[in-house]
C-alpha positions in Angstrom: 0.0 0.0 0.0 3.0 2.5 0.9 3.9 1.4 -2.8 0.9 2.3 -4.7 1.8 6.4 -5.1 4.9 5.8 -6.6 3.2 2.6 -9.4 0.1 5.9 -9.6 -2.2 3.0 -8.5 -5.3 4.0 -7.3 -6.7 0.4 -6.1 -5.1 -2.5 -4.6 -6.6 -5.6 -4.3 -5.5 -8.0 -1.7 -6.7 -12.2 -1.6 -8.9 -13.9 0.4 -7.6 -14.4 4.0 -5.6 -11.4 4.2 -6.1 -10.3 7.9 -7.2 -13.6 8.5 -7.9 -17.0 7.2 -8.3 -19.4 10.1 -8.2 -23.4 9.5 -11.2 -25.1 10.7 -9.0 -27.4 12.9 -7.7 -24.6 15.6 -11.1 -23.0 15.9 -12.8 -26.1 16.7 -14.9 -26.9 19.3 -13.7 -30.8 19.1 -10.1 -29.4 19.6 -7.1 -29.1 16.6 -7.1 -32.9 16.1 -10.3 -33.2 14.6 -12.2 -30.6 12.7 -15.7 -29.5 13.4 -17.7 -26.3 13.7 -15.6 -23.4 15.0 -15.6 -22.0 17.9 -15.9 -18.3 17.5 -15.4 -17.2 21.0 -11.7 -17.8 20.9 -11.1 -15.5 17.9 -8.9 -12.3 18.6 -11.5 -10.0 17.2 -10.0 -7.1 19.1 -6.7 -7.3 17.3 -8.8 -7.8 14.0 -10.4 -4.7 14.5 -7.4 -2.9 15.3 -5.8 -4.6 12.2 -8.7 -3.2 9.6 -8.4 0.2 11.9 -4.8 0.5 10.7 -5.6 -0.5 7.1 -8.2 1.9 6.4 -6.0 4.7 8.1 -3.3 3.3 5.3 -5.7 3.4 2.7 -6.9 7.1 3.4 -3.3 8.2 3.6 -2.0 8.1 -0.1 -6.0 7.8 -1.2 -6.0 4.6 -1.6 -8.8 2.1 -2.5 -8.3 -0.9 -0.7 -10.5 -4.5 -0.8 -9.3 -7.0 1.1 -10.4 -11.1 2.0 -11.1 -11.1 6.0 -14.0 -12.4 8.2 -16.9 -10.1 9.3 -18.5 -10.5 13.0 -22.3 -11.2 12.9 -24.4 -11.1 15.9 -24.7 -14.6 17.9 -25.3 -17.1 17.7 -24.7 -16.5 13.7 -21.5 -17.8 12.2 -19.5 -14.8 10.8 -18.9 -14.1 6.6 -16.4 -14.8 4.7 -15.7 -11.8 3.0 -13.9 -9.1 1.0 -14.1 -5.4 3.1 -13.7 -2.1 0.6 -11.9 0.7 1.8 -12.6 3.8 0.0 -9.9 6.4 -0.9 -11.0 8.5 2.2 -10.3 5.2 4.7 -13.6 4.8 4.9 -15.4 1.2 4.6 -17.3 1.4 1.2 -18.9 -1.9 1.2 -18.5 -5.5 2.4 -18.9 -8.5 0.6 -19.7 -12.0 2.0 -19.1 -15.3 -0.2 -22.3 -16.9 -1.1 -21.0 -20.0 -2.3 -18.9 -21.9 0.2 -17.2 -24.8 0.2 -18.4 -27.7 2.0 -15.6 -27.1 5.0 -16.3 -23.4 5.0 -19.9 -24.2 5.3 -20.1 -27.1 7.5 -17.6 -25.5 10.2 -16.8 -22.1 9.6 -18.5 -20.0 8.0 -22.5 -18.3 7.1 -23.4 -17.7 3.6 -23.6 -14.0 2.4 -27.0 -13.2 0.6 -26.5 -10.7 -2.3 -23.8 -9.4 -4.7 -22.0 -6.0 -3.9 -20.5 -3.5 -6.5 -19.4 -0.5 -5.9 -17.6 2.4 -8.0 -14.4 3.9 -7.8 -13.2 6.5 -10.7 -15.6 6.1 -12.8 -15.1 1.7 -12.3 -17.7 -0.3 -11.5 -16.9 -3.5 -9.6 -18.3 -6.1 -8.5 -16.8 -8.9 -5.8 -16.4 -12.4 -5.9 -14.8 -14.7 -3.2 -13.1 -17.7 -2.7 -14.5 -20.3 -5.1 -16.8 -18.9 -6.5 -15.1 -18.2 -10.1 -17.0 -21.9 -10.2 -20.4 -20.4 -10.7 -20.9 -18.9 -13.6 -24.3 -18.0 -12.4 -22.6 -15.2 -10.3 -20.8 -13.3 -13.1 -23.7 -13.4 -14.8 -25.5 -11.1 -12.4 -22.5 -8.9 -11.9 -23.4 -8.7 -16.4 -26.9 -7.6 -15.5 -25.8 -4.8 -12.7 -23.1 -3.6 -15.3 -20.0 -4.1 -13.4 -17.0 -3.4 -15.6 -15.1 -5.9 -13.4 -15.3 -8.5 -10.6 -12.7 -8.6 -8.0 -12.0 -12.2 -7.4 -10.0 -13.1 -4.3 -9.1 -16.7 -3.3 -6.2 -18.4 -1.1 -6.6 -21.4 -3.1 -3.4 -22.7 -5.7 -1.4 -20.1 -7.7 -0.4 -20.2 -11.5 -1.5 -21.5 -14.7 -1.6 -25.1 -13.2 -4.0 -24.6 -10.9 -6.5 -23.0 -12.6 -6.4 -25.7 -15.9 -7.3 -28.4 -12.6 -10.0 -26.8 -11.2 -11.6 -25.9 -15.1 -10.5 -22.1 -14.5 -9.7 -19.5 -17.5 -7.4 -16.5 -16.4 -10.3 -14.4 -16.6 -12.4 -16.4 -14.4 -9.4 -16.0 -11.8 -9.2 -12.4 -12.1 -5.5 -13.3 -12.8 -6.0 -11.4 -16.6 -2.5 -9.7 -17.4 -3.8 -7.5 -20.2 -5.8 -5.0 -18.5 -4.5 -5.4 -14.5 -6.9 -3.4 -12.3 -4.5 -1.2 -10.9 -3.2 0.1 -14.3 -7.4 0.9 -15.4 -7.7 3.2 -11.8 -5.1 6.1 -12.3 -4.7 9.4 -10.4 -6.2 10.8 -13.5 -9.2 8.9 -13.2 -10.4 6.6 -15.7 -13.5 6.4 -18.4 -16.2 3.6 -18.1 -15.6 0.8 -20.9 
């Protein structure tokens, strides 16, 4: 982020997990040797919060748009989201996403579904998210088509490279890996036209 200024970036995009991305096995109630559903309780979520505090203070310093993969707090006895916090260029939380389409694991132990897809606009972009596996669903960028996002924002943990995304039936685009039009080149200080 203290790098952006100087690559005139006016977006960074960070994946899935980035303040956090607990395994189901240390969270669980049955203990670390066998996995089942998390306990929540023993979650730090005061360092979390002071971790996205610090982050959107970052972002707000070089005016920064910042999305970034963490877990979002729901009220109990509700299992939190998975999801993708945006920090506007002011530091300010624009939005939050929460993965719709988990995994079994996520599902089963960790996580609560989110309900709806988020966009949002920054210089003249619109974008919508996408989370974790979801780049399987093609049902999901259809939608973003119909609320006329320019682009989605994918973040995942999962594999890296080429490779990974021929196994698991992936195109680069699908990935939001594509190398011809990288988001932070399309959001300049100068601001940028809609396609």
């Amino acid at each position: 982020m203290r790098g952006a200024p100087a690559a005139r970036a006016r977006a960074v995009q960070f994946p899935e997990g980035t303040t956090c991305s607990p395994d189901e096995r240390p969270l669980s109630f049955d203990g670390p040797a066998e996995a089942g559903p998390a306990d929540w309780s023993r979650f730090q979520w005061d360092v979390f919060q002071e971790e996205l505090t610090l982050t959107a203070r970052l972002a707000r310093q070089p005016g920064l748009w910042t999305v970034l993969g963490s877990v979002h707090r729901l009220t109990a006895p509700n299992r939190p989201h998975n999801s993708l916090y945006v920090i506007s260029d002011r530091g300010e939380a624009a939005t939050r996403y929460g993965e719709r389409m988990l995994s079994h694991t996520k599902v089963s132990y960790m996580y609560a579904p989110g309900s709806a897809p988020v966009t949002f606009e920054a210089d003249g972009v619109r974008f919508g998210c996408a989370l974790g596996m979801e780049a399987h669903f093609p049902g999901l960028s259809g939608a973003y088509e119909r609320l006329d996002v320019d682009r989605v924002l994918f973040s995942t943990t999962g594999g890296h490279g080429r490779s990974h995304r021929r196994r698991h039936g992936l195109r680069d685009r699908d990935a939001g890996t594509r190398r011809d039009e990288p988001v932070l080149d399309r959001l300049r200080r100068t601001g940028s036209a809609r396609r």
